[in-house]
N, C-alpha and C positions, 0 to 999 in steps of 0.2 A: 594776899588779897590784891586783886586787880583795880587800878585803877580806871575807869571810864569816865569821859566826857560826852556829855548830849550837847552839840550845836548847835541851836534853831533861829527862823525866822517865822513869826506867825502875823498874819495881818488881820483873821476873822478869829484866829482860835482854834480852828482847827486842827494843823501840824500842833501847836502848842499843848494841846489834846495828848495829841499822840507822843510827845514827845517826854509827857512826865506820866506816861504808860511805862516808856524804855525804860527812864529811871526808875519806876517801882519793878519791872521785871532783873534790872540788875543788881536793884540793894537787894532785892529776894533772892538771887543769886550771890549773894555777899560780898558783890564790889563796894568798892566807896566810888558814888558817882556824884558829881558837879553838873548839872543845870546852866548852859551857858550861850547867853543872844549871843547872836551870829556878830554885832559889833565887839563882842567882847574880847572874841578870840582870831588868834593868829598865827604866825609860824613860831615865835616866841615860846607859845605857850603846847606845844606837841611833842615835847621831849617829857611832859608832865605827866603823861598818858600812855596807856597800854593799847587801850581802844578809844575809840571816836564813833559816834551815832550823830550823822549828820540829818537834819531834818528842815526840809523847803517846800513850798508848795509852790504849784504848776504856778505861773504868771505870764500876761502876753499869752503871746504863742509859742505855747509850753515851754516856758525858760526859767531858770532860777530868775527869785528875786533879783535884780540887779542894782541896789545902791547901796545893800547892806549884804544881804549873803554869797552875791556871784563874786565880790572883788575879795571878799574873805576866800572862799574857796577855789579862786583864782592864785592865792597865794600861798592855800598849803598843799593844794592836790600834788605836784611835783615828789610833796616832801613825805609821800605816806607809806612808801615803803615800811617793811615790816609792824605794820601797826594793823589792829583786827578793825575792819570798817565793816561800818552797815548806814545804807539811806533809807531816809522816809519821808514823807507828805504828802497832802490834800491834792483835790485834783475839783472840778467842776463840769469840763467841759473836753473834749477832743478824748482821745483815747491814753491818755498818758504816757505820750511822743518824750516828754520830759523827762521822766525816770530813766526809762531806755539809754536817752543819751546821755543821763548824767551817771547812767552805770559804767557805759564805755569809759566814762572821764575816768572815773575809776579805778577801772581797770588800767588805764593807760598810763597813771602817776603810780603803780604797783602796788595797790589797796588793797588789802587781802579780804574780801568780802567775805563776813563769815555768817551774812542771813541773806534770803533772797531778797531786791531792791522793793521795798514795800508802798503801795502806796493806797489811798484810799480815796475813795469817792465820795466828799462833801463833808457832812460832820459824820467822822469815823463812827460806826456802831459799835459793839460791843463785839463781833466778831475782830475787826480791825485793832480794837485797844488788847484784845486780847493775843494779836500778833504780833501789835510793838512792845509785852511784854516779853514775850518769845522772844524776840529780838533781843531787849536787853539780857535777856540771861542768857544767849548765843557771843555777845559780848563778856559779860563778866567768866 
């Protein structure tokens, strides 16, 4: 059984939506998956994991949250080598500039993305929650 981690920052609810989507698509896939605020976790805690479901929504001008989830994920991108990643969150406004570049980040700390970088427009519908379950079971 694989273990996964869901990371989130939610401000409206929305990522947080989607984010206990992931987790039901990967207990349905029969991982044991952990639920974890973005203050919770850190480089400590990624040897604990098989996979990581990171989840932010657009902020500013389309940036990661920055006082709780950009210095967390500042701090493990480096470290994600061989680990299965997948991102996800809300969006409102601009074309979701945000995703794009936090896929590079990604890519660049050698994240093996193993679902396309997802994101959604406002309060996820029912298509969307049905993708971040996709999601979690491309993880587990």
């Amino acid at each position: 059984m694989s273990k996964v981690a869901v990371v989130y920052w939610s401000g409206t609810g929305n990522t947080e939506a989607m984010a206990n989507a992931v987790v039901e698509g990967a207990k349905a896939a029969g991982a044991e998956v952990d639920l974890i605020f973005s203050d919770d976790f850190g480089p400590d805690k990624l040897d604990d994991y098989e996979a990581i479901a990171f989840g932010c929504p657009a902020m500013g001008n389309e940036e990661l949250e920055e006082s709780s989830f950009e210095p967390m994920f500042a701090s493990v991108e480096g470290n994600l080598g061989g680990k299965k990643i997948a991102i996800f969150g809300s969006y409102e406004w601009n074309d979701g500039q945000w995703m794009k570049d936090w896929e590079e980040r990604v890519k660049g700390g050698a994240g093996n993305l193993v679902y396309p970088a997802l994101p959604a427009y406002d309060n996820p519908d029912a298509d969307a929650l049905e993708k971040c379950k996709e999601l979690g079971k491309a993880l587990a």
